[in-house]
C-alpha positions, -999 to +999 in steps of 0.1 A: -553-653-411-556-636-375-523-621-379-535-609-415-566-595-403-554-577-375-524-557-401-552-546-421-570-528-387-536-512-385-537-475-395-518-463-424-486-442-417-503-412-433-536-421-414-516-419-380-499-387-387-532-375-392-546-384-361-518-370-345-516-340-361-556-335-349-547-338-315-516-316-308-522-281-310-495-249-314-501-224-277-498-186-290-500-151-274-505-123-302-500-152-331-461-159-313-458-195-304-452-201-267-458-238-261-470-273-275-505-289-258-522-323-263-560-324-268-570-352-240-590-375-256-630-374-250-624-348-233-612-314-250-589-301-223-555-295-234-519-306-213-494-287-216-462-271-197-470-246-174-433-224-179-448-224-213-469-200-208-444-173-192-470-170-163-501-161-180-533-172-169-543-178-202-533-181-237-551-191-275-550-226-289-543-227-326-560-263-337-545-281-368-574-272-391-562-231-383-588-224-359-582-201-333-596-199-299-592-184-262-579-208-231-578-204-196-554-227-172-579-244-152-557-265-131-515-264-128-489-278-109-458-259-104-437-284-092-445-306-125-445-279-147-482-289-160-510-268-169-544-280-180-561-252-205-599-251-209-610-234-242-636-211-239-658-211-273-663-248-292-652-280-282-624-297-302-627-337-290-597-352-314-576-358-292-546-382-281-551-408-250-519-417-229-499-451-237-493-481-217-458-487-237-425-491-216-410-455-231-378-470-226-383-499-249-402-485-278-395-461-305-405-425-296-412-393-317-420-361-301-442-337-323-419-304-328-417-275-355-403-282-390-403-268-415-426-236-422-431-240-386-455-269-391-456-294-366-440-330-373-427-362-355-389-359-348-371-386-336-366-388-294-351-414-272-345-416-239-311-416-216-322-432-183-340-419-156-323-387-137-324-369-104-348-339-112-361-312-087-381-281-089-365-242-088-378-247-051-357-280-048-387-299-042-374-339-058-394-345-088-402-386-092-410-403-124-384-383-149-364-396-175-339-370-196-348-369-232-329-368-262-340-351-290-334-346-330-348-316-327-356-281-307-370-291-276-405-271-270-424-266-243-455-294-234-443-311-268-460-349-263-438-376-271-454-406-288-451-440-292-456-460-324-494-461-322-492-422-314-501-424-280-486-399-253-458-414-231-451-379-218-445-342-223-414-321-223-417-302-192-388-277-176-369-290-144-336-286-130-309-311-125-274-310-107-261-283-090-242-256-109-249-222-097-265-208-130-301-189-131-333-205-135-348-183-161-326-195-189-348-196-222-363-233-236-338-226-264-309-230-241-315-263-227-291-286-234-267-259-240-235-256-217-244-225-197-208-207-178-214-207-144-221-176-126-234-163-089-269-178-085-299-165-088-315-176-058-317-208-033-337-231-063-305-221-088-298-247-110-292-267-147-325-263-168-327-295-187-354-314-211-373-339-191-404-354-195-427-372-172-423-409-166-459-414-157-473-436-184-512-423-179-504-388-174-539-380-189-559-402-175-538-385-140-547-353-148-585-361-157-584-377-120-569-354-102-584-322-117-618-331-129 
């Protein structure tokens, strides 16, 4: 009977992807996509990756009911590649709250475009931790390399099965081929020739995400 009651508490899968869908939101400049951000929950800030952004100060936040509004970054951390955007008209709360799941033993999805451009769970899984730096070869702690079955996106959250936030897709570099650092996101995971460097920080762009399990409730703490 416990077991029974505590299935029908569970949410329904169309229930879920509604919940999720309510908390991740589509980052545009001019109605072009840039990035993916998570609505932290409670608190209407939005986490996302700061290379997303292409440097801007600011960008709108297109929620999933098609509202549109204005954001400003209101904290970021280079080395991470996180930005924190603070909308500047309403105050969207449905948002997603970080999970306490071992990523590494539990099925992930990461929200990315589909069809029509609409956002949807794709299936993600990870390889094992890697040696990540920054473009200023600052060591980056706490990353694991993601696979992905689909385009990898800037801030796009990954998910466990409740749809919690493991992590977001942020842009590091890893190894040390000699290739520029300003690759697009659409060539990660691509196999870049090697040319004269760019600069000291040269390096491989790859898809990595965060390995801190509360990232929100780390951001909230650090930048509230």
């Amino acid at each position: 009977p416990a077991a029974a009651a505590a299935a029908s508490t569970l949410p329904t899968p169309q229930e879920l992807y509604e919940h999720v869908r309510r908390g991740v939101v589509a980052i545009e400049r001019n109605g072009v996509p840039l990035a993916i951000g998570t609505v932290l929950g409670g608190d209407g800030r939005i986490l996302t990756a700061l290379s997303g952004l292409g440097g801007s100060e600011g960008a709108d936040v297109r929620y999933a009911d098609g509202t549109t509004v204005h954001a400003k970054v209101g904290h970021s951390d280079k080395d991470a590649d996180l930005a924190l955007l603070i909308p500047q008209a309403g105050k969207w709360m449905d948002g997603l709250t970080a999970s306490e799941a071992d990523p590494a033993a539990t099925a992930l999805r990461a929200m990315l475009p589909g069809r029509g451009a609409r956002l949807g769970p794709a299936e993600a899984s990870i390889k094992g931790r890697t040696d990540a730096h920054a473009r200023d070869g600052l060591p980056l702690l706490h990353m694991l390399d993601v696979d992905l079955k689909g385009p990898p996106i800037a801030g796009a959250p990954l998910l466990d099965a409740t749809g919690s936030v493991v992590g977001v897709l942020v842009r590091a570099c890893k190894g040390t081929l000699q290739v520029p650092v300003d690759l697009p996101w659409a060539a990660w995971g691509s196999a870049p020739q090697a040319r004269p460097a760019a600069g000291p920080a040269a390096c491989t762009p790859v898809v990595l995400r965060s390995e801190e399990r509360r990232v929100g409730e780390e951001c909230r703490s650090r930048w509230s």
